[in-house]
N, C-alpha and C positions, 0 to 999 in steps of 0.2 A: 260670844260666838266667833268673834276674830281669830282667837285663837285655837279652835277645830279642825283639823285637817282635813281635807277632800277623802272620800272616799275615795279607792282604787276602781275605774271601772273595767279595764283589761290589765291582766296580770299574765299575757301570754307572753312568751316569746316570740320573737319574728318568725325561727327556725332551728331547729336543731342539726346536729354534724348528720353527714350520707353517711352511707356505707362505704362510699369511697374515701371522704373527706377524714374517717376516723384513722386511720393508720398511717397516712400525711400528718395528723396533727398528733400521734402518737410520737412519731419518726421527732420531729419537730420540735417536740417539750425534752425527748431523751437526750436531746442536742446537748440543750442548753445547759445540763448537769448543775443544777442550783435549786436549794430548798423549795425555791416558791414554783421551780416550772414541776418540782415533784408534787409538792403540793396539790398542784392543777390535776393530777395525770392522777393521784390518789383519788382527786374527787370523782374522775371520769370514772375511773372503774370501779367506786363502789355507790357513786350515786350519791354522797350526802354533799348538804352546805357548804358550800367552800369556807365560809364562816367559821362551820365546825372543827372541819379538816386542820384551817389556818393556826389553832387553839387546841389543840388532841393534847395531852402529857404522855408520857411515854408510862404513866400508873396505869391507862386506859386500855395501852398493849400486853394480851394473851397470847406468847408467841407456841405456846404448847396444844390452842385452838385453836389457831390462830385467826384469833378475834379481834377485834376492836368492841371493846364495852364503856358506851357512855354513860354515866355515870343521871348525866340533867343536859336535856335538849330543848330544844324551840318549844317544843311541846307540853313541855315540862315533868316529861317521863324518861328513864331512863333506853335506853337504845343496844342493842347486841349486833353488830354489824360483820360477819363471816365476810374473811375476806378471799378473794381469789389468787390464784398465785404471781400473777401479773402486780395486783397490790399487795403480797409478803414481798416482793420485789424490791416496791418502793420502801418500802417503812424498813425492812433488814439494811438497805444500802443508807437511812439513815441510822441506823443504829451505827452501823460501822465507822460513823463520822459521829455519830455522839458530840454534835455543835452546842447543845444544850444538856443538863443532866433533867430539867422540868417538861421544855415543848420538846415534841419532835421537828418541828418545824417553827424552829426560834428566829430572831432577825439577827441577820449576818452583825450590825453594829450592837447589838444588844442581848445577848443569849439568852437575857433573863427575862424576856419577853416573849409574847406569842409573834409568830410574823401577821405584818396587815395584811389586807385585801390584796392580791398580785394581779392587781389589775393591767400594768404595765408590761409584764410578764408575760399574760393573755394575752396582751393585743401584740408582743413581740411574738408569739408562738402561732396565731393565726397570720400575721402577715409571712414567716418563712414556711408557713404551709399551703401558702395563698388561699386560706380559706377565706370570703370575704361577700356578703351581700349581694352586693356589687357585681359579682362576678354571678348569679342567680337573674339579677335584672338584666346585667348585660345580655344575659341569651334570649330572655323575653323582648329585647326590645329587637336584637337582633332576627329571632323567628315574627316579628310583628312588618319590621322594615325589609330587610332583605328577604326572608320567602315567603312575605303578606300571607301567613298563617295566624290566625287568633289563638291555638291555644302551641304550648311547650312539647313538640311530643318527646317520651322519653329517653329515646337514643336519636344517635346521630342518622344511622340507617334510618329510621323513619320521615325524616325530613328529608332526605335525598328522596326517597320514594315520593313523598308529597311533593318536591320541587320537580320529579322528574314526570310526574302527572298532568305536572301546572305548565310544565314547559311543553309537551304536547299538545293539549288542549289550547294553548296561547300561537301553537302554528298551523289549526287548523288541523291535525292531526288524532284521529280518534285512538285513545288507551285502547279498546277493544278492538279494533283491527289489528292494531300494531303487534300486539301482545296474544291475538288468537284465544279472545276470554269474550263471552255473555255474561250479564247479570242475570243472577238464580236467585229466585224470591220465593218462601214457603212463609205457613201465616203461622206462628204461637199463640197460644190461649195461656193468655196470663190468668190464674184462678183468682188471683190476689186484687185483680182489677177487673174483671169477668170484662176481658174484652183482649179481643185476637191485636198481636203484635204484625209486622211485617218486618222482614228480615233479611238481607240484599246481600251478597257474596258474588265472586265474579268463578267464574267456571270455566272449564278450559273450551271450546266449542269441541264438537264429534269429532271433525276431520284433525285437530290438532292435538286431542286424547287417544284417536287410533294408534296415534306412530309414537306417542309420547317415552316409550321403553328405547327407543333408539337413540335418543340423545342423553335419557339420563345413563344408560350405559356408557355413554362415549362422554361423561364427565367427568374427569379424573383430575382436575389441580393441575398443578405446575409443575415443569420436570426438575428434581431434585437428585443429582449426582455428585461422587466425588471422584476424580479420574487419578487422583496422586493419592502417593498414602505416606509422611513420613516427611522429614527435612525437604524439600525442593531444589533443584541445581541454581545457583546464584544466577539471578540473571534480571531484565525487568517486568516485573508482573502489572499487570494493568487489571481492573474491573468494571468491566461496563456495564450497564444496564441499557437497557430499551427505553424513551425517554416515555413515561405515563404509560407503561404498557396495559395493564387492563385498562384503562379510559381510553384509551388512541385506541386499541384493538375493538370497543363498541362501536366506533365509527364505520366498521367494515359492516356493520348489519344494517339492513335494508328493511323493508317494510315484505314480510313473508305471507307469500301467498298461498295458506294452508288449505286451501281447498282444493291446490293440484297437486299435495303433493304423490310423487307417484315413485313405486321400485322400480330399483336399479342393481345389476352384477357386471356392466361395465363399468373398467375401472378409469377409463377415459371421461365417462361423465361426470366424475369429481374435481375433473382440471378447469383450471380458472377460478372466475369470482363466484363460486357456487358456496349454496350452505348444503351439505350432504354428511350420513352420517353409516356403517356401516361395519358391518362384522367381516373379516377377512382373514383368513391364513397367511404366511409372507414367509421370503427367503432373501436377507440380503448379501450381498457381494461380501468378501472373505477382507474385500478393501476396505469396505466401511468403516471410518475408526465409532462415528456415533449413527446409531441406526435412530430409526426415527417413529418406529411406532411404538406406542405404550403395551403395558402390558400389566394390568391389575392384579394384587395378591392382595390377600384377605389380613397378611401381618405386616407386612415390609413394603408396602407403597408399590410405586409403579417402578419398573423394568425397563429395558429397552434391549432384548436378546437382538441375535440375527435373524433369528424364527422363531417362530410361534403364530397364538392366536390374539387378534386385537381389535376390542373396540375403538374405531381410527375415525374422523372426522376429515371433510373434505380435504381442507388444507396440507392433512399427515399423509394423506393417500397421495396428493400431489406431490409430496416431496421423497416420499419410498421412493414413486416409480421414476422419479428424476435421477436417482441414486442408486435407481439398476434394480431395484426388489423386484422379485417374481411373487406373483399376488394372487391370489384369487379371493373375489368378492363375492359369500357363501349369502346373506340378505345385506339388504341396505336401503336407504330411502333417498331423497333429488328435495330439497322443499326449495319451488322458484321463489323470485323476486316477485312481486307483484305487478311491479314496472316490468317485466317479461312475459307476463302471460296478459295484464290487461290493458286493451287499446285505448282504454280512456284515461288510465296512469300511468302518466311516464315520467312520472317525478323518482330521480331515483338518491333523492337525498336519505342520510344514513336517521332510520329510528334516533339517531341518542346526537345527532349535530347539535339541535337546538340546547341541549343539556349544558355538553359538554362545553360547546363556547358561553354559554350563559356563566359557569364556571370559573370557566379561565379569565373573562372577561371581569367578573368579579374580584378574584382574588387578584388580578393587578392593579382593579382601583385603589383596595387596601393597602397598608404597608406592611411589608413582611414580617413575619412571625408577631401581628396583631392578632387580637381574639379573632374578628372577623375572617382574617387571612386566613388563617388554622383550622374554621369552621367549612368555610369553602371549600377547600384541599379535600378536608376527611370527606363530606359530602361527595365531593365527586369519585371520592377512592370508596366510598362507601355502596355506593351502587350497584356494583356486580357483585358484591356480597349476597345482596338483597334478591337479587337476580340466580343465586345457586341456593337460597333456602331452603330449608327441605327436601334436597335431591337425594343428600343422601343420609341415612339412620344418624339421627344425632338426639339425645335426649337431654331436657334443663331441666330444674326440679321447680314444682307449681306451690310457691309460696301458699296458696288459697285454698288447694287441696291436700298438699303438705305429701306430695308425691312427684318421682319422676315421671315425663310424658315427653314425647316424642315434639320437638322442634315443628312445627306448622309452615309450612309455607307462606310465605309475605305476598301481598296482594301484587305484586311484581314476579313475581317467580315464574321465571321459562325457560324451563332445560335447554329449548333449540338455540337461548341466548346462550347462556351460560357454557353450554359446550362447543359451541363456536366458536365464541372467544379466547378459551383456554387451547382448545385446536389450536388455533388458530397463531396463538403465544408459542405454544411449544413449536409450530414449526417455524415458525421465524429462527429461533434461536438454535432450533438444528440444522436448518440451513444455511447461518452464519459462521457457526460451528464446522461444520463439512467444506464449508468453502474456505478456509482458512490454507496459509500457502501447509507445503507439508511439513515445513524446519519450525513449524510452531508446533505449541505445547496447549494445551490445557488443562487447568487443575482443578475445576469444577465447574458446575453449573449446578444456581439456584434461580428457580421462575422464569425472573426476565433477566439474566445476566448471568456474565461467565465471567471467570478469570483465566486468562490466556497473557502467554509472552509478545504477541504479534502487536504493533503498533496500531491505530488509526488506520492509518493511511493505506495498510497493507491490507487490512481486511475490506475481502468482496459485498458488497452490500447491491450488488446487480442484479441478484437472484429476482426471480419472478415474485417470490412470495415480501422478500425485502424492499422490494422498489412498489410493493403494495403499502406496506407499513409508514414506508416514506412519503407514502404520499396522503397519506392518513396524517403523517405529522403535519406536513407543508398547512393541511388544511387548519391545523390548529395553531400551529406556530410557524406561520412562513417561513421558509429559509434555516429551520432547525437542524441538526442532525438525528437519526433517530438513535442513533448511539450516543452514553455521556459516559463520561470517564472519570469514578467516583473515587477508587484508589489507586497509589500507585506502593510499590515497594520492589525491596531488593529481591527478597525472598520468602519462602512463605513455610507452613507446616500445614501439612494438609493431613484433618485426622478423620474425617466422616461427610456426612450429608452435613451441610451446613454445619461447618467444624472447621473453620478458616482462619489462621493467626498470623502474625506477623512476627519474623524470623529476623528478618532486618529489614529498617526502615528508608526510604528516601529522604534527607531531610526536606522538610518544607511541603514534602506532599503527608496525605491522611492515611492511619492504616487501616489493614483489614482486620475486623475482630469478629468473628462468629464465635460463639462459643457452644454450640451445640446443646444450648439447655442447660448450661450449668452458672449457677448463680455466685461470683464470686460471693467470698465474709464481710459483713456490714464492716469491718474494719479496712479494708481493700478500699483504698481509693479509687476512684473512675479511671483516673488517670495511669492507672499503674494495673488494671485488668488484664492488660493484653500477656505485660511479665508473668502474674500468676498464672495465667491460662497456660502458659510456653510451660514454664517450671514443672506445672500440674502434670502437663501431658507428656515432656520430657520424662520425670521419676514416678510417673501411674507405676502402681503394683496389681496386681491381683486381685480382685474380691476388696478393693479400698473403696471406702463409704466416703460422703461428705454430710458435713452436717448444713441442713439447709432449713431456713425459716419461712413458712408459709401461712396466709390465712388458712384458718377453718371456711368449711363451706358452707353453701346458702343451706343446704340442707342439713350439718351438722349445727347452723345456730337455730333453726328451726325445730329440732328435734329435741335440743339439750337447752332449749332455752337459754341461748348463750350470747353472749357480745361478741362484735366480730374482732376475736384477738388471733395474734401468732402463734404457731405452735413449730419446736423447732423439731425435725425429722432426721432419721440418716436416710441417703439413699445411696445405690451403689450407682459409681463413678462406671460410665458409660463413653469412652471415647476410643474404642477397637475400631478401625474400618468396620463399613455395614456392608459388603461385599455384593454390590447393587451392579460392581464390574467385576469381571475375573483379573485377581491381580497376577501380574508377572515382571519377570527381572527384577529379582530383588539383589540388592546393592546395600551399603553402608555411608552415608552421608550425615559428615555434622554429628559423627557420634548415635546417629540413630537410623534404624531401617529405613529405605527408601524405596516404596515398589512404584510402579505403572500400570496399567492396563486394559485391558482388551475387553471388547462385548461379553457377553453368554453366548454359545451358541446354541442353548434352548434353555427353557424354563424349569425344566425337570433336571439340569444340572448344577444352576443358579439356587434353585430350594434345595437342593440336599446339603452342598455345602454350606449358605448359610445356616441350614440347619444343626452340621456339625460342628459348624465354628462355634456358635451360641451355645454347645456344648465344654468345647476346647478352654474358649477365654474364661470360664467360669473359676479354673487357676491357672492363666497363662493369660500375657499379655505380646503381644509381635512388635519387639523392640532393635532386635538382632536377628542377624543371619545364624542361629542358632535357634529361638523362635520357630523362626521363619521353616527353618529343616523338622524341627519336633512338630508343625501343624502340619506340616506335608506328609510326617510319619504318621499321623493319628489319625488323616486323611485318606493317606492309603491302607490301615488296620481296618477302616469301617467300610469301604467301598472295594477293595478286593480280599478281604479276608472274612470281612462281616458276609460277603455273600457267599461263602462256602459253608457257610453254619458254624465257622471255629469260633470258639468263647474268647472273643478279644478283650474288655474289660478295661484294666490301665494300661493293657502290655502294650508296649510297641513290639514293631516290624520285627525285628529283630527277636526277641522273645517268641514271638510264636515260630520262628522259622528256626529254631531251636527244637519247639515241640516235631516241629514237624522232619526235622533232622533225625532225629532219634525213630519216628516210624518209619521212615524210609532204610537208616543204618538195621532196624532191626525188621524188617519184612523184605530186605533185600531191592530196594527200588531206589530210582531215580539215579541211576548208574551205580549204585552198589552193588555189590555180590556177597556169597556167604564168604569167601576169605575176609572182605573187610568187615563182614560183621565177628567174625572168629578170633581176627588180628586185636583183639581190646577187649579185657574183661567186663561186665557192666560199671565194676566197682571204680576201673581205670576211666571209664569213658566219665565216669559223672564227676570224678576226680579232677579231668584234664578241663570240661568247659567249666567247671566253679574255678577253676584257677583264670580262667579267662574272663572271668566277670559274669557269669551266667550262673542261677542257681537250678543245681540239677543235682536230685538227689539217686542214689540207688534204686529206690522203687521207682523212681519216673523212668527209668529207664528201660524196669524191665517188663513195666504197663504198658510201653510204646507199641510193644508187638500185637497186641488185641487192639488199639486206637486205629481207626480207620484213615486212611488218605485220599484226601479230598482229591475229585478230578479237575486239577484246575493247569491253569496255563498261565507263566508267568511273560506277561512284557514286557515287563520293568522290574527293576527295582530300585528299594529306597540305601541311600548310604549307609544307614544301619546295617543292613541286610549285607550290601557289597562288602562289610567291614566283617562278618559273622563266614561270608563264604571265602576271603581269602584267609581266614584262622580254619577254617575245614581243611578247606584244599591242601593245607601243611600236612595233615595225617591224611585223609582220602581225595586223591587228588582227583577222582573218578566221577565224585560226587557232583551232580548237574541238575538245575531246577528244568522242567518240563516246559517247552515253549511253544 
C-alpha cells in the first residue's frame, strides 16, 4: 500500500486569464519570438494540453483544413482540432522556420526531439504581462484595509461610490440629504420560495425630480477646441492644466437645499457662489476672442458662437456677463445652499471635503506609482464619473440577456452635481483664457488646460471665478498653484480637437502628443510616436486609410461564440481641422498651411460649413494656400450659387459663371447688347473660351438663349471668377456682374 498514490482531491485551478489580462499576455508571448512562447499561445487559442501541443509532428498538420489531427490522446482516441486563424498563425510562422523536419515545436539544442514543458517560458510571459495572483490578493486586501469593504467590487467607480458613502456617513452627514434621494421599497413575490422579497432603491425626492431637466440639459463635458490649424509660429508653447480639476472643482458643492428651489430670469441671480442652471439667448462683444457659453449639437460636440441659444450653468452666465454678453434668461432655476436658507445649518463645508482629503491624504501615505497609490488617484478621479451616469443616452451590451440596454444610473447619480462641476470647469478656463494679455496666442483648449505662448507669471488668475478655484486648491493642498505646467516646447502642429504634436522640442522639457485617436503600428516604438504622428499629418492624402488592430466586442464574442482576439481593420485617416472655429489668415509656414481663428458668429453658419467641409475633404485635404483657395471656391459654389437653384455638382465658381456668361451674351443682359451678341458667331464664341481652358461646345451656346438667369446679386467674388472676368473684359468689355 506504500506504494499507492493519493488520490487528487481538487484538480482546480486558482484562476484563469480576464478578459483584460488575455491580450497583455497575448502581446507578451508574441515578444518573445521563440518555439516554446508559440507553443504556449498555440495552446491558448486552441485549447489542448500543452503536453500535446509541446509533441504535435508536422504529419498531424492539414494546412488545406486547416486542421490539426491527432492521431492518440490522453484519452486514447484520436482528436480533429480546427483551428482559428490566430493559431494558422502560429503553426505557418513555424513552418517558415522548419527548425525540425518531425516536431513543429522541436528543442532549440535538439531538433530531433519534442520540446519540454515551457514552464519557464510561462512564468517569463506572465511576469512581462504582470499577470500574477498576487496582484488579485493585493486588491482584496487592499478593498478589506483601506475601504474596510468585505467583498471586491468590480470596477474601480464602484469603490469610490462606496468610499464616498462611507465618508459621509463617518462625518455625520446623511447620503440622502446630500444627494436629494429617499429609499423606495416595493415587495416581490418570489413563486420559487412563495414568499414576498423586499427591495430598496434610492429615488430622487419630488422637489429634486421637478427641476431635474434643467441640469441634465446643462451637462455637456468639457470644452474641447482647436484655435490653430497647421505648423505654429516658433516661439514657447506652454500647457497647463488645472491642478485636479474635476476633484478640486467637487469642493465648490455644498450641501443643496432642494426644497427651495425656486425660478429665476434674472441674470444677476446667478453671480457669485450659487448653483443655478438656465436656458438663455446671448450676444457677445465682436472682442471676444473665446466666448463662453456652450452650445450643444447632436454630431459635433459643443460650440461656443458669439450667439445663439444655451444651456449655461451659474458659473458660464457669470462669466458671459463679465465679458459684455447681452443675455436674456428665457427659464432657469436658483437651487440655495442649505446653509442659506436654514437657521439651524450653517455648516457650509463642501458635500465631497471629507472624500477628497480622505484621498489625498491617502495616496501621500503610499509611495508613488504603488499599487495602492494608483488605486487612490483613479478612485478620486473616478467619482464624478459616477456622479454624470446615465445623464446622457449611452448603451453596453447585457452579457445575461445577450442584448444592448441603456447604461442605468449609479446609486450616486446627480445631474445638479455633475453639471456644476463641469460649468463650473469650463468657466474657469474661459476666464483664464479671456484674461490672457493680448500679444498672447492660444493653440487649444482641452477640459482643464490650454496651450498658450503667455508665461506663468503673465497670466491673470485674479478673476472672480479663478480666485474661487484657488481657493478650493489652498484647501486641498496649501500653498499650491492651481495652474501646473505639463509641457513645454518650441513649437507645435496643431491639426483638430485634441490633435496636438510637437514640431520642435525644448531639450530637457516633455512633449506634447495628442494624437487625435489614431493608433500608431505595433512596430512604432513609443518613443518615436510623436515623428510618425508629424510625418503622418505632414504627407496625409486624401481618402488614406490606416490599418489599425482592435478587440472584437463584448457583444461580437457573445454572439459568435468567440475568444477575445484582434481583428485588424482599415479606417479612414481623420486629421482635417473640425471647424468648431471659423478659420481665417491663411498663410504658409514650415512648408504647410497655417490658419487662425475667430468665433462663429451663429450656429446656423458653423453647421453649414462644417457640413460642406465633411463634403470637400472626402478628396481634398487643406495643406496649401491653393487648398485653402479650392475650399473657399466650393464654399462659395454651394452657398451663393446653390441657392439660386444652379446645378453646381463638381464645377467650380468659374464654370458656372461661364454658363452664366453665355445667357447673359445671348439674352442681352448684364451690360451686354445685341452688337456684342452679333460681334461672335456661336461657333467663334465656344471656339475662343475652349481655347481658354473652358469646355464649351456649339450647342451650349446656343441653348444659353432659352436657360434662365438667375436674380441674384453678386458681392464678392472668388479668384477663379476675377480670373474668367478679366479674359471676358478682353472681347466684351461692357460685360458687368449685378451688384
Amino acid at each position: 500500500m506504500s506504494h499507492v498514490r493519493y488520490l487528487k482531491e481538487n484538480n482546480i485551478r486558482y484562476r484563469t486569464l480576464s478578459a483584460t489580462e488575455i491580450p497583455r499576455f497575448i502581446d507578451a508571448a508574441t515578444a518573445l519570438q521563440t518555439p516554446a512562447a508559440d507553443s504556449i499561445l498555440l495552446a491558448l487559442y486552441t485549447g489542448m494540453r500543452i503536453g500535446e501541443v509541446c509533441t504535435l509532428k508536422w504529419e498531424y498538420w492539414h494546412p488545406d483544413m486547416h486542421q490539426l489531427i491527432l492521431p492518440d490522446t490522453k484519452s486514447g482516441h484520436p482528436f480533429t482540432c480546427p483551428l482559428a486563424p490566430p493559431a494558422i498563425a502560429v503553426v505557418q510562422c513555424q513552418q517558415d522556420l522548419m527548425l525540425s523536419k518531425t516536431y513543429i515545436f522541436p528543442q532549440l539544442t535538439d531538433n530531433a526531439r519534442p520540446l519540454a514543458y515551457p514552464r519557464a517560458t510561462f512564468a517569463r510571459i506572465c511576469r512581462d504581462a504582470e499577470i500574477a495572483v498576487r496582484y488579485a490578493l493585493q486588491v482584496r486586501n487592499f478593498c478589506a484595509r483601506e475601504l474596510m469593504i468585505d467583498r471586491v467590487p468590480a470596477t474601480i467607480g464602484a469603490m469610490a461610490v462606496s468610499r464616498f458613502t462611507k465618508t459621509l456617513k463617518e462625518n455625520n452627514m446623511s447620503p440622502e440629504v446630500c444627494l436629494g434621494t429617499h429609499i423606495k421599497t416595493r415587495e416581490l413575490w418570489l413563486t420559487e420560495k412563495q414568499a414576498f422579497r423586499t427591495i430598496k432603491n434610492p429615488a430622487s425626492v419630488p422637489s429634486r425630480e421637478l427641476f431635474e431637466t434643467f441640469p441634465i440639459n446643462c451637462y455637456h463635458g468639457g470644452r474641447n477646441e482647436c484655435f490653430m490649424m497647421g505648423v505654429t509660429p516658433s516661439d514657447h508653447w506652454y500647457d497647463y492644466d488645472l491642478a485636479g480639476a474635476y476633484t478640486t472643482g467637487l469642493l465648490d458643492i455644498l450641501t443643496p437645499d432642494y426644497g427651495n428651489i425656486r425660478l429665476s430670469k434674472n441674470p444677476d441671480d446667478y453671480c457669485g457662489h450659487v448653483m443655478g442652471f438656465a436656458l438663455v439667448t446671448f450676444r457677445f462683444p465682436e472682442s471676444v476672442p473665446y466666448p463662453s457659453l456652450p452650445v450643444r449639437t447632436d454630431q459635433y460636440g459643443l460650440f461656443f458662437p458669439l450667439s445663439g441659444e444655451s444651456w449655461a450653468t451659474a458659473p458660464e452666465i457669470e462669466l458671459a456677463l463679465s465679458l459684455g454678453a447681452e443675455m436674456t434668461i428665457h427659464n432657469g432655476i436658483i437651487v440655495p445652499w442649505i446653509c442659506d436658507t436654514s437657521p439651524h445649518n450653517s455648516e457650509s463645508t463642501s458635500v465631497f471635503l471629507p472624500f477628497v482629503q480622505q484621498v489625498r491624504e491617502n495616496r501621500n501615505r503610499h509611495i508613488k506609482g504603488s499599487l495602492e497609490e494608483k488605486f487612490w488617484k483613479e478612485i478620486g478621479n473616478s467619482l464624478y464619473g459616477k456622479l454624470a451616469q446615465g445623464l446622457r443616452a449611452k448603451t453596453a451590451f447585457d452579457t445575461a440577456r445577450g442584448l444592448n440596454r441603456s447604461l442605468p444610473p449609479s446609486s450616486v447619480t446627480q445631474p445638479f452635481f455633475a453639471a456644476h462641476v463641469t460649468g463650473f470647469i469650463r468657466a474657469v478656463v474661459g476666464e483664464l483664457m479671456n484674461a490672457l494679455p493680448s500679444d498672447s496666442s492660444v493653440v487649444s483648449v482641452t477640459t482643464d488646460g490650454f496651450l498658450t505662448n503667455c508665461p506663468l507669471d503673465k497670466i491673470n488668475m485674479s478673476g472672480p471665478l479663478s480666485s474661487r478655484f484657488q481657493s478650493l486648491c489652498d484647501i486641498v493642498d496649501p500653498g499650491s498653484s492651481m495652474l501646473t505646467c505639463k509641457h513645454e516646447v518650441s513649437q507645435l502642429i496643431a491639426m483638430k480637437t485634441r490633435g496636438q504634436l510637437t514640431y520642435r522640442a525644448i531639450q530637457g522639457k516633455p512633449v506634447v502628443h495628442a494624437r487625435a485617436g489614431v493608433k500608431p503600428p505595433a512596430d512604432i516604438p513609443r518613443s518615436d510616436y510623436n515623428d510618425y504622428m508629424v510625418d503622418l499629418y505632414l504627407n496625409r492624402l486624401p481618402g488614406q486609410t490606416l490599418s489599425r488592430s482592435t478587440l472584437i466586442s463584448t457583444r461580437e464574442m457573445w454572439l459568435s461564440e468567440s475568444d477575445l482576439v484582434s481583428r485588424e481593420q482599415d479606417i479612414r485617416l481623420n486629421l482635417e481641422f473640425d471647424f468648431k472655429r471659423q478659420p481665417v489668415r491663411p498663410a504658409m509656414n514650415e512648408g504647410h498651411l497655417l490658419m487662425f481663428s475667430r468665433p462663429w458668429d451663429n450656429m446656423e453658419e458653423a453647421l453649414q460649413q462644417r457640413s460642406l467641409f465633411d463634403d470637400w475633404r472626402q478628396t481634398h485635404t487643406l495643406k496649401t494656400l491653393a487648398d485653402w483657395d479650392d475650399w473657399c471656391d466650393f464654399l462659395y459654389c454651394r452657398t451663393v450659387f446653390s441657392d439660386m437653384k444652379l446645378k453646381v455638382g463638381s464645377k467650380r465658381s468659374d464654370d458656372i459663371l461661364v454658363r452664366l456668361f453665355l445667357r447673359a451674351l445671348t439674352q442681352c443682359q448684364w451690360g451686354l447688347m445685341l452688337k456684342d451678341k452679333k460681334s461672335y458667331s456661336c461657333k467663334e464664341v465656344a471656339e475662343w473660351l475652349t481655347s481658354e481652358g473652358y469646355s464649351v461646345t456649339v450647342t451650349d451656346v446656343k441653348n444659353a438663349v432659352r436657360a434662365k438667369i438667375p436674380q441674384m446679386k453678386f458681392s464678392s467674388v472668388t479668384p477663379r471668377m476675377k480670373s474668367l472676368m478679366d479674359i471676358i473684359a478682353r472681347k466684351y468689355p461692357t460685360f458687368c456682374l449685378p451688384v
